[in-house]
ROTOR-190089 format. One record per atom (N, C-alpha, C): residue in one letter; x, y, z. Coordinates in steps of 0.05 Angstrom, whole numbers, plus 5000, padded with zeros to 4 digits. Example, Ala and Ser with C-alpha at 12.3 -4.5 7.8 and 13.67 -1.06 7.14 Angstrom:
A526448865156 A524649105156 A526449345156 S525749555142 S527349795143 S525850015157 
END
This chain:
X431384441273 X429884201264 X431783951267 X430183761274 X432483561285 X431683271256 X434683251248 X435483091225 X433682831232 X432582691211 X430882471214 X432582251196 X435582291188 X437482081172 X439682081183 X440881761180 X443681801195 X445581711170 X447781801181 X451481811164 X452481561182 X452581361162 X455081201177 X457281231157 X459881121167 X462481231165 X464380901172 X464080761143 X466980531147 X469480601141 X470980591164 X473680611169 X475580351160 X476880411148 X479580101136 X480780031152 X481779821155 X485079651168 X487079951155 X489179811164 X491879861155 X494379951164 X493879871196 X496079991219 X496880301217 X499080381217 X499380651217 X498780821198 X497880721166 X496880871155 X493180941163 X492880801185 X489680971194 X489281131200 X491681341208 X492381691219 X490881751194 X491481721169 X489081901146 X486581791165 X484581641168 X482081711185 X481581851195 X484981981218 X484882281238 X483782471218 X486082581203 X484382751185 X481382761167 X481282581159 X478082601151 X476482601167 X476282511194 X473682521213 X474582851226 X477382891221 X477383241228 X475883391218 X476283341187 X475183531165 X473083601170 X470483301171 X467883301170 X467683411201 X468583371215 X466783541238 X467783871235 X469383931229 X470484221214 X467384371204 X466884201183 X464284261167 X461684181174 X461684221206 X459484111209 X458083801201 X459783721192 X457983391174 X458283171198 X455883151203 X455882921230 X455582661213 X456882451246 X457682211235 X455582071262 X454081941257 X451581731268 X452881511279 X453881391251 X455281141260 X457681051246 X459380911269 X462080941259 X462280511261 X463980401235 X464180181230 X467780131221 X469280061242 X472280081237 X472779811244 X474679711223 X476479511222 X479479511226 X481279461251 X484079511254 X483979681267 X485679941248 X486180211258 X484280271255 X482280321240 X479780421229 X477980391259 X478580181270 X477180121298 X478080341314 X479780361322 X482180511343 X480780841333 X480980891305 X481781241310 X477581241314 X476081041300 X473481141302 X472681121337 X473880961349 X473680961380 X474681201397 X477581281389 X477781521397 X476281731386 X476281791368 X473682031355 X470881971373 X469781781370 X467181741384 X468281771419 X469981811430 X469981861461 X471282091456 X471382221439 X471982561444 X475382511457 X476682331445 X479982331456 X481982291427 X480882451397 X481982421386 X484782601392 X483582841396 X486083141393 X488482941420 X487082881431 X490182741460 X491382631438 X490082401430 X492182241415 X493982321394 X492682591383 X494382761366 X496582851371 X496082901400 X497983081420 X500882821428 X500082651435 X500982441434 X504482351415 X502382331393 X503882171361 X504982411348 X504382701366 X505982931345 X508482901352 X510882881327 X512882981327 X514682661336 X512782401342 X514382221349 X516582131332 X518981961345 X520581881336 X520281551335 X520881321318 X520581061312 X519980951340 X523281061355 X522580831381 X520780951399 X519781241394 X518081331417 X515481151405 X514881121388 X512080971374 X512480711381 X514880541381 X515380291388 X514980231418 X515480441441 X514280421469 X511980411467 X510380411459 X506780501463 X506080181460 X507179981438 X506279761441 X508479471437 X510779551433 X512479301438 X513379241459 X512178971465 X513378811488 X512578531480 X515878511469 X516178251465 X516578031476 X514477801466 X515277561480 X515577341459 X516177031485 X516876861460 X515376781442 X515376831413 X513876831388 X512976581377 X510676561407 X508776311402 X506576321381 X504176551398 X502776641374 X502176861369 X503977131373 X505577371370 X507977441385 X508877591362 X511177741366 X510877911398 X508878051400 X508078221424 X505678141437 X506478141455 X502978041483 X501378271478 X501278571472 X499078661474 X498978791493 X500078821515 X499478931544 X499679221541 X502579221528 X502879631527 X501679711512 X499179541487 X498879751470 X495379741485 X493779581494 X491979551520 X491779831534 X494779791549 X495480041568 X494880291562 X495480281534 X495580581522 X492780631516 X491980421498 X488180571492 X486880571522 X487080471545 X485780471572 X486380781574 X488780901570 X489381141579 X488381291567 X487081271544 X485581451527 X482081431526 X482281191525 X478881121524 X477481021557 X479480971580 X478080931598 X476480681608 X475180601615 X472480391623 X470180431600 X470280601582 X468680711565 X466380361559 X463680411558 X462680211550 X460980231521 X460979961499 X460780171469 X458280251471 X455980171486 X452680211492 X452180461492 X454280571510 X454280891526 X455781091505 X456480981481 X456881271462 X455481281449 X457181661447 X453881771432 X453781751402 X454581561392 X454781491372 X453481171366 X452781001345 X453080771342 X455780631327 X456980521345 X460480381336 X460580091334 X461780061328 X462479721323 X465579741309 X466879511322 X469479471318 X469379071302 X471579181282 X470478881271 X473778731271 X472278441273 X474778321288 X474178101266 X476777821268 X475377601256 X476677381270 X474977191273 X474976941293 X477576761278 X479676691296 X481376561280 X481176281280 X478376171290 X478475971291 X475775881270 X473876071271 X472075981240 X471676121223 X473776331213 X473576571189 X471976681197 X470176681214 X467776851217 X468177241213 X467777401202 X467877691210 X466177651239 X467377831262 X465977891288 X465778131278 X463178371285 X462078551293 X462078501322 X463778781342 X463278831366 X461479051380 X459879021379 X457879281386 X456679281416 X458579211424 X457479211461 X459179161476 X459479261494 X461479121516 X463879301519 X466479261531 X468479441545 X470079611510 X470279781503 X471379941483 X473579851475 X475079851499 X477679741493 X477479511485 X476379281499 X477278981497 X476779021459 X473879171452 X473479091427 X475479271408 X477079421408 X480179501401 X481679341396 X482079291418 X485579061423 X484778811399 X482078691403 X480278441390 X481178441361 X479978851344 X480478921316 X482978961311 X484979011330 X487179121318 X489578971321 X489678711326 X491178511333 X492578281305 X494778501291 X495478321269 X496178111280 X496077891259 X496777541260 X499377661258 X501877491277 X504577501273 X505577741291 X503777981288 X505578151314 X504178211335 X502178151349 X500378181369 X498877841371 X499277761392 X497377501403 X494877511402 X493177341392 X490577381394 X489177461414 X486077601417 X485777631436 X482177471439 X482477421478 X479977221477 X477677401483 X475877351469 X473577601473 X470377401468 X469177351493 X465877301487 X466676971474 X469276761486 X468976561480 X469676471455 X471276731436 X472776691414 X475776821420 X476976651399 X480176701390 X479776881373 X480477121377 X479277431350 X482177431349 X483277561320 X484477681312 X483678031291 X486378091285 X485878351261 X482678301245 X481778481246 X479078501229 X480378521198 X482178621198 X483778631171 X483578351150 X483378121164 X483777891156 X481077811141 X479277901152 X476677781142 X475078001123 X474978301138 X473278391127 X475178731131 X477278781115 X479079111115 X476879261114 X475579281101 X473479541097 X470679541097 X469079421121 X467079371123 X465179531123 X464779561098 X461879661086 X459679491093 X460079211086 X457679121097 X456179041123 X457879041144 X457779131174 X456779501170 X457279621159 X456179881159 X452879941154 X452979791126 X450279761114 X448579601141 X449279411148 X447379271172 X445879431191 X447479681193 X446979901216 X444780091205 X444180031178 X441680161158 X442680491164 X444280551162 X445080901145 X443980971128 X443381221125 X441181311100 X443381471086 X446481581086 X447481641075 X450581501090 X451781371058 X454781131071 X458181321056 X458681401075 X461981531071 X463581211079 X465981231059 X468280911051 X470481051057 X472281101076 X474781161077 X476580981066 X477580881046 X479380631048 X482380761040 X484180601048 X487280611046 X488480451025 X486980301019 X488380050996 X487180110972 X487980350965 X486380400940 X487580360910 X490680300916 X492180100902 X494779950904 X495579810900 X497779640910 X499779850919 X501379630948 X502679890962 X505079780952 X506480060959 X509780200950 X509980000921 X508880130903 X510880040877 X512380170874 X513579860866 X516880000862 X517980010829 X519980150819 X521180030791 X522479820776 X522779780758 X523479530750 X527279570761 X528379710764 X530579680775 X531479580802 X528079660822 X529079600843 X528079380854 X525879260831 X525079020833 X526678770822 X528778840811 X530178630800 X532278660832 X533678900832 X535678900855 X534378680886 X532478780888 X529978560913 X530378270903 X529778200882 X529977950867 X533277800874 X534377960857 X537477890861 X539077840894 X537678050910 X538278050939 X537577830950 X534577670947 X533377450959 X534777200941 X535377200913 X537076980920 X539776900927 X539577170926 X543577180941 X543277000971 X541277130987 X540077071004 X540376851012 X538876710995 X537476420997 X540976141002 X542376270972 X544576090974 X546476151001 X546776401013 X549076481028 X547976461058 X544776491069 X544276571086 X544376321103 X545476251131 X545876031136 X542476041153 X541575761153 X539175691163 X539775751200 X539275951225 X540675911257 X539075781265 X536575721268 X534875571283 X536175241275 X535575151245 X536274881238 X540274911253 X541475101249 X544175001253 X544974951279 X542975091298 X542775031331 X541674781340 X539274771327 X538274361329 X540474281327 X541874251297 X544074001292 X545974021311 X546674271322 X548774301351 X547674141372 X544874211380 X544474031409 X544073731413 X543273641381 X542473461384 X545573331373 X546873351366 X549373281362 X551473281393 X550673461409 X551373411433 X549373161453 X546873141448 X544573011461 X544572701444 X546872671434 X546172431415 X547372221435 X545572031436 X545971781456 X549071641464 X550471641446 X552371611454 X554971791472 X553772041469 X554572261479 X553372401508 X551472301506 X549572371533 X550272331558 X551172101572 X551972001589 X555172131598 X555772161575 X558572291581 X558272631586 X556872761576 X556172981582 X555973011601 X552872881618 X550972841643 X553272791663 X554972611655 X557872581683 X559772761679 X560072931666 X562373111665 X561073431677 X558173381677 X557073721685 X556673561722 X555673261725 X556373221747 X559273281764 X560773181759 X563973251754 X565173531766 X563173681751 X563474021749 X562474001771 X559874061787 X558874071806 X559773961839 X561573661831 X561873451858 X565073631860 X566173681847 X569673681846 X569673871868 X571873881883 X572274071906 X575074291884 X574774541891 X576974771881 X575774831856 X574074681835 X573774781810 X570974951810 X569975191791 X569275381793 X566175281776 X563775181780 X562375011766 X560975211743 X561475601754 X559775611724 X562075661702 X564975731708 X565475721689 X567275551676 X566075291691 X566174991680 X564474991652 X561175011669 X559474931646 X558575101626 X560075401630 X559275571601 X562375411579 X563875251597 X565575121565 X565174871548 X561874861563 X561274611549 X560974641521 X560374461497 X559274471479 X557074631476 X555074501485 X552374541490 X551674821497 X553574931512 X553475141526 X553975381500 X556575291495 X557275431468 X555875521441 X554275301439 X552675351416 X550275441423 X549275511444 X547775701454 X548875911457 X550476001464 X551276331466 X551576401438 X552576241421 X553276271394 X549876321375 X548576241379 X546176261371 X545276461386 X544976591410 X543576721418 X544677011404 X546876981406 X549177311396 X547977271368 X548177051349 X547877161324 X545177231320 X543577121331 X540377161331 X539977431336 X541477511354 X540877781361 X542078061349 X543577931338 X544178201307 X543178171291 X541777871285 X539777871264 X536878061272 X536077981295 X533678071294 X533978401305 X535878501315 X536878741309 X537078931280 X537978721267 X538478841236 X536178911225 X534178731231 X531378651219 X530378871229 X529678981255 X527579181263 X528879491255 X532079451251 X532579721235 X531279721215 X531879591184 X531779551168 X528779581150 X526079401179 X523879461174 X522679721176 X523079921185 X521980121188 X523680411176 X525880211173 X527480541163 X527080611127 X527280881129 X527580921102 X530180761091 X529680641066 X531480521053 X532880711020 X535080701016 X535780960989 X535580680972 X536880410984 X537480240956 X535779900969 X534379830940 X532279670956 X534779400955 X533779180980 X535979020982 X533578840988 X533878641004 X532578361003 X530578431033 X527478331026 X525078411046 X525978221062 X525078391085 X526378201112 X522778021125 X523077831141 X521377811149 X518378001159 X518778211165 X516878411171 X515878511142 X517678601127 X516478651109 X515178421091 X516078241094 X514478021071 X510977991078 X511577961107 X508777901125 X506778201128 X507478411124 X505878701125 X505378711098 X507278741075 X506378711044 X504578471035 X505578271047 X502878051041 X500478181054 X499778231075 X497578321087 X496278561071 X497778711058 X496478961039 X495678901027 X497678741004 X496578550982 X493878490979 X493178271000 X490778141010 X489078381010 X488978651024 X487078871039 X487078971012 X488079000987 X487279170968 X485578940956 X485978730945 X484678550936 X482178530953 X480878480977 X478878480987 X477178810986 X478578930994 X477579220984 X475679320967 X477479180939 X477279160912 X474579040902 X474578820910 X471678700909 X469578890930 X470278840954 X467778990967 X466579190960 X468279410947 X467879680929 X466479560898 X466479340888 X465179220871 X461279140873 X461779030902 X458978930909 X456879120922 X457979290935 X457679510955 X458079800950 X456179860937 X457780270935 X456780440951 X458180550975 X457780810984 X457281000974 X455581180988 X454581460974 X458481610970 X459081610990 X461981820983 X464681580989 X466081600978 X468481490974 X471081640974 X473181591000 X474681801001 X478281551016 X480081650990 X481081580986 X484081740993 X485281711018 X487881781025 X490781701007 X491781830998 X494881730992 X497081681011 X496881401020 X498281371044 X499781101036 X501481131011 X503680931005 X505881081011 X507380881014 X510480841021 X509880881071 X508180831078 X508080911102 X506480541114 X508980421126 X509380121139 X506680131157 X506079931162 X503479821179 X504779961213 X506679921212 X507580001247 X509280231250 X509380421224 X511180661233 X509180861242 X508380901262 X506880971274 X508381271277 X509881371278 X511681591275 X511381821251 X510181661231 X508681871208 X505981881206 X505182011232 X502782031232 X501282241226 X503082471231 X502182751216 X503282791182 X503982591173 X504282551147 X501082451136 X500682251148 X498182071143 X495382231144 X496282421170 X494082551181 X493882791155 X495382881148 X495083081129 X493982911097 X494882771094 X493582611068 X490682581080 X489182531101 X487082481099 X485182621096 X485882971106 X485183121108 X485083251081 X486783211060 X486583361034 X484183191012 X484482961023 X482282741003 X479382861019 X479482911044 X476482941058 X475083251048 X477383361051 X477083691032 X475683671006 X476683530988 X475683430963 X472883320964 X472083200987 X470183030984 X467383220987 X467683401011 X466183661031 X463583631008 X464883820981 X463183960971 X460683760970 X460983440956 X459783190948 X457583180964 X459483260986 X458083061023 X455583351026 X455983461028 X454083761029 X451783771012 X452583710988 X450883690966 X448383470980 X449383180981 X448383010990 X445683041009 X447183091033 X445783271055 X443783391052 X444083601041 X442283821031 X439283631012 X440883470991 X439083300977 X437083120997 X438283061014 X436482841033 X434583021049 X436183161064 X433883351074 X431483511054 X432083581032 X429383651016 X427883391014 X428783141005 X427282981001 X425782961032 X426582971045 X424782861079 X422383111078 X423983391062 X421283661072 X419683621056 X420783471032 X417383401007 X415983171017 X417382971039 X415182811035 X413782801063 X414183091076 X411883141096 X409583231083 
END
């Protein structure tokens, strides 16, 4: 007898803790419990796109057993940090290799990937068009991925507007609504010991840390200062006209020259220090580095929107992963994540069955 109700299924933001989604959309197809339609924001986009093209288990195959920097090839490629950290291309590359030309019309599912316009708050729903493009669109944090242009908008992270779109789900009229969410309460608390130590670190910070960007201006422009200019401009001439003298390693002893190498070297143990630092386990908490300030603000925000939406909006089932202490980009604990999702979806089975069962009698009484 063929079902006359559909299951949609909103998927959350939350970068690498969206591996719990792997596991729960495992579970339910384990148990038979079909999913109609799938409504993902971020990651929530990504794993419900692979699930709906039947390329979840690759990706499993994939992310088993990775190590930080093997997860960090799949999508860093950094450029200069205009309006991301990373262009986007390798992590593009990688869903093409999984999802293909796939078009979202042609699955057998109903999907939508939700994005949000960075130019009028708008939440975008993507429900048509190339799979991927509408991926890269949802899953594109502000600050580490460049926006992407899609249908005549500047989209960013769906995370921004709408983490857990239930109400993009509800639009799709489901007769029974499963809520995966990840922000189900503020991430990594910490103790009052290690919150004072964080405290104490950032203002140590503040007084000792020298400003490199401002201290490289005051270098060039202290070399570029008008009275100095002309004498510069004739002395790198100089370097160049002189017969016997060696012109580059004339002009790496310039000033100018100097305080560029000198900035570039320190910059680059800084931002070295920084990408250890962000993703590694830490024993003693010390002062949040840029990455972390900007991924914990972003949680912050996703539990608080969450929070309300789960206020206005209640899903028939609600299923809730423990996936704190695991960073937006450690993409490397993914069979950690994947197993949390899978133990909350277990929990949920009996609920979801019940449900089922309930709907289908109601459809046989009211033939």
């Amino acid at each position: 007898m063929d079902r006359k109700f559909r299951v949609g299924i909103a998927l959350d933001s939350g970068g690498a803790m969206g591996g719990a989604h792997i596991g729960v959309l495992e579970v339910l197809k384990e148990h038979g419990i079909p999913i109609d339609i799938i409504v993902g924001s971020s990651a929530g986009a990504a794993v419900g796109a692979l699930y709906a093209c039947g390329a979840l288990e690759a990706f499993k195959e994939l992310i088993s057993g990775l190590s930080f920097i093997d997860a960090l090839s799949f999508y860093a490629d950094p450029v200069f940090p205009v309006s991301g950290l990373f262009a986007g291309k390798k992590a593009r590359k990688f869903f093409q290799s999984l999802l293909g030309d796939t078009k979202i019309e042609d699955l057998p599912v109903t999907y939508a990937a939700v994005a949000t316009d960075l130019l009028t708050g708008e939440t975008v729903a993507i429900s048509r068009g190339s799979l991927v493009d509408a991926v890269m669109a949802s899953i594109s944090m502000p600050g580490i991925f460049k926006p992407v242009v899609l249908d005549n908008r500047l989209l960013t992270d769906g995370g921004v507007s709408d983490p857990l779109p239930l109400d993009i789900l509800m639009d799709c009229s489901p007769d029974i609504t499963i809520a995966c969410n990840l922000h189900s309460k503020l991430p990594d608390k910490l103790s009052a010991t290690q919150n004072r130590a964080i405290v104490k670190a950032q203002e140590k910070s503040s007084r000792n840390d020298e400003d490199l960007p401002s201290w490289f201006i005051d270098r060039a422009l202290g070399v570029f200062r008008t009275e100095k200019l002309a004498a510069q401009v004739k002395s790198i001439r100089e370097t160049f006209l002189s017969p016997g003298r060696t012109p580059a390693g004339s002009i790496r002893d310039h000033e100018l020259f100097i305080a560029l190498q000198q900035q570039l070297n320190q910059s680059r143990d800084k931002i070295a220090s920084l990408i250890g630092r962000s993703f590694a386990e830490k024993d003693t908490a010390g002062m949040l580095n840029i990455f972390e300030v900007m991924l914990s603000a972003t949680n912050i925000q996703q539990y608080q929107k969450n929070r309300l939406m789960l206020m206005h909006l209640k899903p028939d089932i609600l299923i809730e992963p423990v996936v704190d202490g695991v960073r937006a980009l450690e993409f490397n604990k993914g069979e950690r994540t994947i197993e949390q999702g899978r133990i909350k979806a277990l929990e949920a089975v009996p609920k979801i069955r019940a449900l089922l069962e309930r709907r289908e009698k109601e459809l046989e009484g009211g033939r």
